[in-house]
C-alpha positions as CSV (number, residue, x, y, z in Angstrom):
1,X,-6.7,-9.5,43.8
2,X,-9.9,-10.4,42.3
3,X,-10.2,-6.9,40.7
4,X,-6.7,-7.1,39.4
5,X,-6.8,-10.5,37.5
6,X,-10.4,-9.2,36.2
7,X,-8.6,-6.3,35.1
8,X,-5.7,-8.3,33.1
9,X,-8.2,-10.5,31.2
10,X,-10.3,-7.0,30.1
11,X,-7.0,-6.0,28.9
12,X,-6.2,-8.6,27.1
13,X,-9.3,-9.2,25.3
14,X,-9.0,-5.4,24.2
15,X,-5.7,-5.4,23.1
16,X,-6.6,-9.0,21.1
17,X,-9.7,-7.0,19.7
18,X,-7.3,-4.1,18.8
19,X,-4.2,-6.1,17.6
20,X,-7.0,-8.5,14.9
21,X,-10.0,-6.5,14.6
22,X,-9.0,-2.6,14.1
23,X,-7.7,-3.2,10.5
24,X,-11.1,-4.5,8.8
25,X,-13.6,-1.9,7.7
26,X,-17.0,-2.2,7.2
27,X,-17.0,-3.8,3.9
28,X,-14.2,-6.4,4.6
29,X,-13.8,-10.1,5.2
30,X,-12.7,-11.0,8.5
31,X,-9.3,-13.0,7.8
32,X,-9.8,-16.6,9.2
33,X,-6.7,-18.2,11.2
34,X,-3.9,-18.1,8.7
35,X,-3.7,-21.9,8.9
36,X,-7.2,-22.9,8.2
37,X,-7.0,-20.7,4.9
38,X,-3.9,-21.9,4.0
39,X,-5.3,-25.4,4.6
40,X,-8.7,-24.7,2.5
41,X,-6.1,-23.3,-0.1
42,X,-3.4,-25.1,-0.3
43,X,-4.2,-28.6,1.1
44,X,-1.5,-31.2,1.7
45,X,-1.1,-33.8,-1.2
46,X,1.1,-36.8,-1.7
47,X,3.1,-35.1,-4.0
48,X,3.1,-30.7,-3.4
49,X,4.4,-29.6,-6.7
50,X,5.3,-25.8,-6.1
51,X,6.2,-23.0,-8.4
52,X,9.0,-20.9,-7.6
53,X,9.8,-17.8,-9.4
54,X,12.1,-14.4,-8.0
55,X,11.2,-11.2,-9.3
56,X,14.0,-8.7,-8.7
57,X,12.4,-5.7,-11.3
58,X,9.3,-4.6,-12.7
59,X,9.4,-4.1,-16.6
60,X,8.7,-5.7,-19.6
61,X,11.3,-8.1,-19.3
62,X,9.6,-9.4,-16.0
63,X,6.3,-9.3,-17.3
64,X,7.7,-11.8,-20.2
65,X,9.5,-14.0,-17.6
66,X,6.3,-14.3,-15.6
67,X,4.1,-14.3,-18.2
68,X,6.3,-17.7,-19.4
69,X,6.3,-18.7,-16.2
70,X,3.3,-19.1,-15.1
71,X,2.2,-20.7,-18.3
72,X,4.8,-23.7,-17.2
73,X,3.7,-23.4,-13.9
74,X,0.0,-24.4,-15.0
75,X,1.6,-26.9,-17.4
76,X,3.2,-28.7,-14.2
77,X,-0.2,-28.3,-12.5
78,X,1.6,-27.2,-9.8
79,X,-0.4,-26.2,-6.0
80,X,0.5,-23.0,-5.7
81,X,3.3,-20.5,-6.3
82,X,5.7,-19.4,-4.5
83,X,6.7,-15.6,-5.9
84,X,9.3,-14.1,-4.3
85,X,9.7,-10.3,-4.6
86,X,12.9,-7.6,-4.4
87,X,12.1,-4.8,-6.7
88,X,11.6,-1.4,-7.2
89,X,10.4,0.7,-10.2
90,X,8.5,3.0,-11.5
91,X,7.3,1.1,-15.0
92,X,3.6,1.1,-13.6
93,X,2.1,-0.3,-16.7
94,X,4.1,-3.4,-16.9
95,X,3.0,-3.7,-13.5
96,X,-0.3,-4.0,-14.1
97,X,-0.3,-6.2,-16.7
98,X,1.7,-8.4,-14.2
99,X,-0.5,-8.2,-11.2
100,X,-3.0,-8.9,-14.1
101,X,-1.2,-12.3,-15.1
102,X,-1.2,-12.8,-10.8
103,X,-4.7,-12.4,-10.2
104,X,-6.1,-14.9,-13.4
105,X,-3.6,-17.3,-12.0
106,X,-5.9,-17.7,-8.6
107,X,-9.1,-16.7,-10.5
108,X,-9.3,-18.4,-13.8
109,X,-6.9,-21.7,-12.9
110,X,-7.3,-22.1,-9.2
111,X,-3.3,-21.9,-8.2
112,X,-3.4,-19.4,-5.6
113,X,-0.1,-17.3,-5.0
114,X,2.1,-16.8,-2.3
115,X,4.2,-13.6,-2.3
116,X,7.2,-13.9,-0.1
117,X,8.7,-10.0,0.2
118,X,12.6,-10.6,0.6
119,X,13.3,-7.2,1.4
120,X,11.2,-4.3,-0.8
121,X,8.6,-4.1,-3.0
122,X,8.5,-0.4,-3.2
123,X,7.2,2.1,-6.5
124,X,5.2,0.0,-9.0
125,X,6.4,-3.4,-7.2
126,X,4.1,-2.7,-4.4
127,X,0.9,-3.8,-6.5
128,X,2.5,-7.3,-7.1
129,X,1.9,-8.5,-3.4
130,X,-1.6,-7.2,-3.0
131,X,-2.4,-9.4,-6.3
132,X,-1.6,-12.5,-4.3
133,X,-4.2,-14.4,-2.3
134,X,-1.4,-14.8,0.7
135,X,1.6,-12.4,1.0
136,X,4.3,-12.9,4.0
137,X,7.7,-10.4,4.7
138,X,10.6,-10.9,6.5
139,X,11.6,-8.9,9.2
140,X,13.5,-6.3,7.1
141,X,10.7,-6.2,4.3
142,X,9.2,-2.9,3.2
143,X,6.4,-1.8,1.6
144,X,5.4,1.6,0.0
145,X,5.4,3.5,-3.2
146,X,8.8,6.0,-2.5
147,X,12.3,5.3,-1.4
148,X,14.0,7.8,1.2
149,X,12.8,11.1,0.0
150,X,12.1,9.7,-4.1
151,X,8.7,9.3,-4.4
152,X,8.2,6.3,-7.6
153,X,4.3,6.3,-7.4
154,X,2.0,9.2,-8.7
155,X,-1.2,9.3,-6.7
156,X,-3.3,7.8,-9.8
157,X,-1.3,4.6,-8.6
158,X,-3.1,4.4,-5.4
159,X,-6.5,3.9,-6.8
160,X,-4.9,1.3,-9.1
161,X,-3.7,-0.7,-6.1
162,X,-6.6,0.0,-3.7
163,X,-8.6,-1.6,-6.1
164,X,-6.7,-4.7,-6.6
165,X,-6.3,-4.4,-2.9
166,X,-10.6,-5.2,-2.5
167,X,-10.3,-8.3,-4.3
168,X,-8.5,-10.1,-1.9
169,X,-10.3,-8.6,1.1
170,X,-7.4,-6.1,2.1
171,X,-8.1,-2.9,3.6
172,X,-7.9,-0.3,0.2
173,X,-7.4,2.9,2.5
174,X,-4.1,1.3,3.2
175,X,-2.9,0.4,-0.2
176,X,-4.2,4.4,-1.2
177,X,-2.4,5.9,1.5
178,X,1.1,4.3,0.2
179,X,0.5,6.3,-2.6
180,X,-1.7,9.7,-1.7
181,X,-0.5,12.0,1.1
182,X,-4.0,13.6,1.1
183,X,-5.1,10.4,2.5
184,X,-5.2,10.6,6.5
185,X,-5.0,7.8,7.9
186,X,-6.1,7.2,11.8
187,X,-7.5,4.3,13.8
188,X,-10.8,5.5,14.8
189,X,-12.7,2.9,17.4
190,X,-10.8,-0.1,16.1
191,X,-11.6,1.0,12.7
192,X,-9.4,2.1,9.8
193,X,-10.6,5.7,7.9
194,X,-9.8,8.6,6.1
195,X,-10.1,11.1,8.7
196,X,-10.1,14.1,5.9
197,X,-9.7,16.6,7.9
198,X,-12.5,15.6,10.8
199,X,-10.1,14.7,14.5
200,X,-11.5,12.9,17.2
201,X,-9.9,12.4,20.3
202,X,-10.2,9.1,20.2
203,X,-7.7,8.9,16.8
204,X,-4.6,7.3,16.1
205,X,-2.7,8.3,13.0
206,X,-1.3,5.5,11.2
207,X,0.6,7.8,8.9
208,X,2.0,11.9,9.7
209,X,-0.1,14.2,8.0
210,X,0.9,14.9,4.4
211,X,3.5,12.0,4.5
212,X,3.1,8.6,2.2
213,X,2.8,5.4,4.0
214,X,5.2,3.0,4.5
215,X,4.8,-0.4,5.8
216,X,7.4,-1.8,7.6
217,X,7.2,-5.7,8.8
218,X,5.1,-4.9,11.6
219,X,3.0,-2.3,10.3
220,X,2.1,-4.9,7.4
221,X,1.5,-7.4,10.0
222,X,-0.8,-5.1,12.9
223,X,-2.7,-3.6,9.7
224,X,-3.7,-6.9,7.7
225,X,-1.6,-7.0,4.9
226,X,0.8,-9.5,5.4
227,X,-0.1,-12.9,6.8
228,X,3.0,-13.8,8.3
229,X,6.3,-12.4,9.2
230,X,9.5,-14.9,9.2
231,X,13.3,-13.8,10.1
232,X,16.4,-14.1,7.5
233,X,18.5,-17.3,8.8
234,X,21.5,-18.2,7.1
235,X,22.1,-21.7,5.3
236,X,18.3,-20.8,4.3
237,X,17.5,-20.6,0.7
238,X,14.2,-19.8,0.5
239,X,13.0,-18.4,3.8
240,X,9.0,-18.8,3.1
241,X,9.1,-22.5,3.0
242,X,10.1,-21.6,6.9
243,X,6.5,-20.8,8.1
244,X,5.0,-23.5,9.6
245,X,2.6,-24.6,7.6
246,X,4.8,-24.6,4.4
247,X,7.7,-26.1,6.5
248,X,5.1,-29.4,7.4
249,X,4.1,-30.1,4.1
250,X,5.8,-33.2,2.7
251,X,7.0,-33.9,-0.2
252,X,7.7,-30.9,-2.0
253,X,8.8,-30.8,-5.2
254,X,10.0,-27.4,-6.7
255,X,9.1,-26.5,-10.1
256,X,11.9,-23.5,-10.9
257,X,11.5,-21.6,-14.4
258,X,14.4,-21.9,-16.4
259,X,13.4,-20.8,-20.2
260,X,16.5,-19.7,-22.0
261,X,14.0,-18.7,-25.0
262,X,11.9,-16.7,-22.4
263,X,14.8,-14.6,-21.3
264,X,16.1,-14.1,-25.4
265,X,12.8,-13.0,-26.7
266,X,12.2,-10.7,-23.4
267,X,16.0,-9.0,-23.7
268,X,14.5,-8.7,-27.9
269,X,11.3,-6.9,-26.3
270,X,13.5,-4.2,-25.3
271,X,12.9,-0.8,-26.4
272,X,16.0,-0.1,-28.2
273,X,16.3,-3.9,-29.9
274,X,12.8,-3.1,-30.6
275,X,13.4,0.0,-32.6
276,X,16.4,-2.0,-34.3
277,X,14.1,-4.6,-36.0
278,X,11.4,-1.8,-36.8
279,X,14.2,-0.4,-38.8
280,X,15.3,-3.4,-40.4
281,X,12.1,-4.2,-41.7
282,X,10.7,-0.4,-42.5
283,X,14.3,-0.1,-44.2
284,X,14.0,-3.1,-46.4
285,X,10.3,-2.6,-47.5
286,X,11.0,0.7,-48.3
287,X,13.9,-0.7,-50.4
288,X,11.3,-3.1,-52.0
289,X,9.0,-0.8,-53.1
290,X,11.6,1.5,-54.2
291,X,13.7,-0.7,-56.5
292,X,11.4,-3.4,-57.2
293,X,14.2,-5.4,-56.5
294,X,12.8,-9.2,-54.6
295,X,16.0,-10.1,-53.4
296,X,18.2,-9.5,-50.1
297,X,16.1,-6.3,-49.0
298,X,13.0,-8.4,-49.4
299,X,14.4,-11.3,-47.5
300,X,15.7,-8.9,-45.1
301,X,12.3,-7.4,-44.4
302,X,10.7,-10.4,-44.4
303,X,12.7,-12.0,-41.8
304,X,12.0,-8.7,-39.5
305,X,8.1,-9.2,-39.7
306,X,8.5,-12.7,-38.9
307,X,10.6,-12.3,-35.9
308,X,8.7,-9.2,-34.8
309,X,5.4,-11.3,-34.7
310,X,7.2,-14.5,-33.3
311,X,8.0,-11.8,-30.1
312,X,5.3,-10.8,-30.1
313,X,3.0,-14.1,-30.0
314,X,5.5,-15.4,-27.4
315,X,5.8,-12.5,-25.2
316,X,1.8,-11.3,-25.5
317,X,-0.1,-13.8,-27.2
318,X,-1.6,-10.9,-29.1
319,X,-4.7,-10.6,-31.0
320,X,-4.9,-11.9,-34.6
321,X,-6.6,-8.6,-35.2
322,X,-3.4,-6.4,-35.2
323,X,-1.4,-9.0,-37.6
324,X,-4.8,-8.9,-40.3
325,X,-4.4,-5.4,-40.4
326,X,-0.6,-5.4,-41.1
327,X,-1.1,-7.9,-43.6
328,X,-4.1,-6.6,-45.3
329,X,-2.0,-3.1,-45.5
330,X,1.1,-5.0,-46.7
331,X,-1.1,-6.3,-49.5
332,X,-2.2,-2.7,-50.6
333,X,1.2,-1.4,-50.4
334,X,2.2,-4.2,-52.7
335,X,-0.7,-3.6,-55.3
336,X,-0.2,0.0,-55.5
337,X,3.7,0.2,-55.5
338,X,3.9,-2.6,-58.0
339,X,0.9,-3.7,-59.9
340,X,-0.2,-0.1,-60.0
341,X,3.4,1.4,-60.6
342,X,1.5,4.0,-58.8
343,X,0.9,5.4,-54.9
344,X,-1.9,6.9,-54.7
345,X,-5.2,6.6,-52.1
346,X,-4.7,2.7,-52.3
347,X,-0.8,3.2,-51.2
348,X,-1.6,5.6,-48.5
349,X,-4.1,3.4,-46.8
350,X,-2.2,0.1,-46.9
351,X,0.8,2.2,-45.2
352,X,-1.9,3.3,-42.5
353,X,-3.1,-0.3,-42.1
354,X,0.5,-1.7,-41.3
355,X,1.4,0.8,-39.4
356,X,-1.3,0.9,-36.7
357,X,-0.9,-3.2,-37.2
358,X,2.8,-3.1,-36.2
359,X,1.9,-0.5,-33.3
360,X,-0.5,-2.8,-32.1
361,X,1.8,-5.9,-32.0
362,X,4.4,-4.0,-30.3
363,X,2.2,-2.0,-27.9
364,X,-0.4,-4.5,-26.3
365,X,-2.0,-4.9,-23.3
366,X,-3.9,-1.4,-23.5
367,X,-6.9,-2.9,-21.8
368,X,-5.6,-2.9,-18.6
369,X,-5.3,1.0,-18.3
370,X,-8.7,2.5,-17.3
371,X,-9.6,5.3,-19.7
372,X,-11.9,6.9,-17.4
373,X,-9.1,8.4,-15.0
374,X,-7.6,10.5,-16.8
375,X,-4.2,10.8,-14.4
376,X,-3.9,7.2,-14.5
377,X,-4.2,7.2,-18.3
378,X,-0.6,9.1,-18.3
379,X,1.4,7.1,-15.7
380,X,0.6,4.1,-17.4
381,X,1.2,5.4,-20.6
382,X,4.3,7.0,-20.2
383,X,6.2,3.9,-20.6
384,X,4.1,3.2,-24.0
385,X,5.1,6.4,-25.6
386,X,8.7,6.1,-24.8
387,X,8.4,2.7,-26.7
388,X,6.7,4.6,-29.3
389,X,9.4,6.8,-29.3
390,X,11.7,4.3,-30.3
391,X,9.9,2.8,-32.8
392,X,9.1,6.0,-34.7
393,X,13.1,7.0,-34.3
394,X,13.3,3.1,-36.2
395,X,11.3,4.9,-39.0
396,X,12.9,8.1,-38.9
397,X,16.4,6.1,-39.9
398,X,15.0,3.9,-42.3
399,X,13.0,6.8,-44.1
400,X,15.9,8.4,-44.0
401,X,18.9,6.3,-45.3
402,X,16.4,5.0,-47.7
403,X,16.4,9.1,-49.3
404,X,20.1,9.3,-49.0
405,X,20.7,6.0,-50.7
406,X,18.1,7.1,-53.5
407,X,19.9,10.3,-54.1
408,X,23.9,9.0,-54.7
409,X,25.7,8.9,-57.6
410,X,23.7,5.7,-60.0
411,X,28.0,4.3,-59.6
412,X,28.6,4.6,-56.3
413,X,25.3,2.9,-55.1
414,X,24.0,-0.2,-55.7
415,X,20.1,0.7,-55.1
416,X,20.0,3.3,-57.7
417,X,22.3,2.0,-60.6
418,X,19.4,-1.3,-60.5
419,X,16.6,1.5,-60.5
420,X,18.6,3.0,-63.5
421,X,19.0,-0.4,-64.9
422,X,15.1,-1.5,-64.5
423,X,14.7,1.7,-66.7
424,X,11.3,2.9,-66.8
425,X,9.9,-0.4,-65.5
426,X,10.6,1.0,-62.1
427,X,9.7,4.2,-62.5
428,X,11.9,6.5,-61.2
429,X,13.5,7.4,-64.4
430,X,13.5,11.2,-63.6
431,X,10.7,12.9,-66.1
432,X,10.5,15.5,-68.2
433,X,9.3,18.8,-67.7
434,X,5.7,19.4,-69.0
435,X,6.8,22.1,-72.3
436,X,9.3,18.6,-73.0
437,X,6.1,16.2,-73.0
438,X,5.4,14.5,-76.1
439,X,2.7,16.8,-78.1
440,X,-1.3,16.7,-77.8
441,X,-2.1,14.3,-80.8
442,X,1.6,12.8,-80.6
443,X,1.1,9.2,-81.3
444,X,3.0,6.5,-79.0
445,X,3.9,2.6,-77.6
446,X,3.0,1.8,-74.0
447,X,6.6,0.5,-72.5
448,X,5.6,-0.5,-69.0
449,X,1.7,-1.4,-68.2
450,X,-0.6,1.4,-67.7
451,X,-2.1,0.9,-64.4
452,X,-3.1,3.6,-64.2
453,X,0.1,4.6,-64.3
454,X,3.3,4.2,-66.1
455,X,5.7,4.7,-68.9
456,X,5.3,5.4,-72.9
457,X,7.9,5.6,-75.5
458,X,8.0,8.1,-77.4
459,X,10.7,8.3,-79.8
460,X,14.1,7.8,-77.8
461,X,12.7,8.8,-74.9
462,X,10.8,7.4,-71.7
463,X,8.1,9.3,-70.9
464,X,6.0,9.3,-67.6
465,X,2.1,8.6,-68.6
466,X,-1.2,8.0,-67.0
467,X,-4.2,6.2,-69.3
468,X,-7.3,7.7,-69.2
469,X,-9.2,4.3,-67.9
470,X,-8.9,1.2,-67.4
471,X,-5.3,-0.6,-68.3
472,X,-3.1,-0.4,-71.3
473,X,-0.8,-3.1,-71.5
474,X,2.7,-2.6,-72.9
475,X,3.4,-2.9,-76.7
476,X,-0.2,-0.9,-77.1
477,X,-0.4,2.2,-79.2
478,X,-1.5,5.4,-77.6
479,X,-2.3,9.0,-78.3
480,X,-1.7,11.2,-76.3
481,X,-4.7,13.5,-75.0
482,X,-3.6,15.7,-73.1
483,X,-0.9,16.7,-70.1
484,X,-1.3,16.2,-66.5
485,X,1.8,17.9,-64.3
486,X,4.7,16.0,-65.6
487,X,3.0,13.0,-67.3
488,X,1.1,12.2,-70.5
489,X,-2.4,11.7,-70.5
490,X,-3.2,9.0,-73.2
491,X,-6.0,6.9,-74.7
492,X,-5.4,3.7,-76.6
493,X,-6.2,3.7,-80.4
494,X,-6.1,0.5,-83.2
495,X,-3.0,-0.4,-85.0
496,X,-4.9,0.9,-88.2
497,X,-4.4,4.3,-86.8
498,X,-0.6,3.9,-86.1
């Protein structure tokens, strides 16, 4: 009898070992009692203020709405958050920039987060919970990186999320073997490894051979993941406020997001409205510069810019470098097309300038991608270069209506009967052919500043001309000095001489 009650208390204490001591490594923190670290973490108050936010996708809508959110959330000064999570995607940038926002939540402002898996957080979801400090599941939660046979993770992923995985002490063979097949995964001695290849008798495989895997509730509770497991009652709105802990604290008070801007600007962030105010702007600067004509296409651009960066501000906060170099290109573009009455080298780098500028409003956040792995560098670009995509089709349209609106009849269209009307002021009076120019020697009046370049009367007819230095204002005498493709090359000269 002895023997037998000896031998149920040896049992016990090796299947306690086993149960709470085979999923740490060597390098990991042993979890303390779930209570006492919620306690040191989340200590009663008089009043709990608690933000609650659901995330049910993972895209750059989200990452707006949380992005907003937690900003009100640290506003409130709220405990901690409560994030609860039923998603699945494959948009693994936006992911990261989320599990970004997550971890400088608990790191930089000391409001640690509670994700609460409803029932999935598979593909690029399934970093979100291992960037909380505390992550719980209901009985029906799942978590992995494919659904049924679709896998929504490339294996670049898992060294994404094994890495976040480290920071809050959980096992990063685990969060790689969601992701990697190659990645075998056994219990060795109470210990979690990468058998790779190596068996040992003693072995038990977490995952089959060549399979991803998936944690169900109990394999994320046995393995360390999840800190606590509650079941799906009815009449029960938010199930994680049932775990103990949670359910004893007094007073809560429950600080939801509801930002009707936040959810307008992100549903502007997406791609295809995106592309729609990159043509609305590119069209109506083109039209600018074109016609010279400050009115609705100027106002229409203008309002464009100024919504683009009021998105992007809201939705990023980005760097004031991007908007300096859009406006310093702007202001080249707008010397060259119109104090110039030219485009030349100063034209073509003020149209570079704002262009990498607007890129770089719409496309921030490229800091969180680590350039060094070079897989990793494609699966969190992809989603980048379809926004690209869009943009550059925006540009595509506007380049192009701009050329078709140019090109009809100087009736039928009001862009080019104003050119026509501006006359040579505006430049696009066609020219003449070079055997047509005015002859060498051919005396002349400047009719629009020379800027180099611009136009010269000579006779009844408008003439395309380029100065030899400096400016020639209008109303100037010229000579002209030569030809140079379809313009006249001229010098000033005195009245005396006209």
């Amino acid at each position: 009898m002895k023997r037998f009650i000896f031998f149920l208390l040896v049992s016990t204490v090796i299947f306690s070992v086993e149960k709470y001591q085979f999923d740490h490594s060597e390098d990991f923190v042993f979890k303390a009692d779930l209570n006492r670290r919620l306690e040191h973490f989340v200590p009663y108050q008089n009043q709990n203020r608690i933000g609650y936010l659901k995330v049910s996708s993972v895209d750059l809508f989200s990452y707006v709405i949380l992005r907003r959110a937690l900003k009100r959330f640290q506003k409130k000064q709220v405990a901690f958050v409560l994030l609860e999570i039923d998603a699945k995607n494959r948009d693994f940038f936006s992911a990261m920039n989320m599990a970004h926002l997550l971890e400088e939540m608990d790191s930089k402002y000391d409001i640690p987060i509670i994700a609460f898996i409803q029932s999935q957080a598979l593909g690029s979801a399934a970093i979100l919970p291992y960037s909380c400090r505390f992550i719980g599941t209901t009985l029906e939660g799942v978590l992995g990186a494919k659904e049924g046979d679709t896998v929504l993770l490339d294996q670049a992923a898992g060294r994404a999320i094994a890495e976040v995985a480290k920071r809050f002490g959980r096992n990063p063979l685990i969060a790689q073997a969601m992701v990697d097949p190659h990645v075998n995964l056994v219990l060795r001695r109470g210990k979690i490894i990468d058998a790779a290849g190596e068996q040992d008798a003693a072995d038990i495989s977490l995952a089959p051979n060549g399979e991803l895997l998936m944690l169900h509730e109990k394999q994320m509770i046995n393995l360390g993941i999840a800190d606590f497991s509650l079941p799906i009652e009815e009449g029960v709105e938010i199930v994680a406020f049932e775990e103990p802990y949670l359910a004893r604290m007094p007073e809560k008070d429950l600080v939801r997001f509801k930002g009707s801007l936040a959810y307008f600007v992100a549903l502007l962030m997406h791609p295809i409205f995106s592309a729609v105010l990159f043509f609305v702007c590119t069209f109506g600067m083109f039209i600018t510069f074109t016609s010279l004509r400050f009115r609705f296409a100027t106002f229409m651009a203008l309002s464009s810019l100024l919504l683009i960066l009021f998105l992007g501000f809201y939705a990023y906060a980005i760097n004031w470098f991007e908007v300096a170099l859009f406006i310093l290109g702007l202001a080249l573009l707008t010397i060259e097309t119109v104090f110039l009455a030219g485009f030349g080298l100063t034209g073509i780098v003020g149209a570079l300038l704002a262009f990498v500028g607007v890129i770089g409003i719409y496309l921030p956040q490229i800091s969180v991608i680590d350039f060094s792995d070079r897989a990793m560098i494609w699966i969190a670009l992809f989603p980048v270069f379809v926004r690209f995509g869009f943009l550059m089709a925006g540009l595509a349209g506007a380049i192009y209506l701009t050329i078709r609106l140019c090109k009809k009849d100087p009736e039928a269209n009001f862009v080019r009967k104003k050119m026509i009307e501006r006359g040579g002021e505006a430049g696009f009076v066609k020219g003449l052919a070079i055997g047509e120019l005015p002859p060498v020697g051919s005396k002349a009046i400047v009719y629009t500043s020379l800027r180099p370049i611009g136009k010269i009367r000579f006779g009844a007819s408008i003439v395309d001309a380029i100065c030899e230095r400096h400016f020639i204002e209008a109303g100037q005498p010229v000579e002209v000095i030569a030809h140079q493709q379809n313009r006249a090359k001229v010098k000033e000269i005195p009245l005396t001489e006209v």
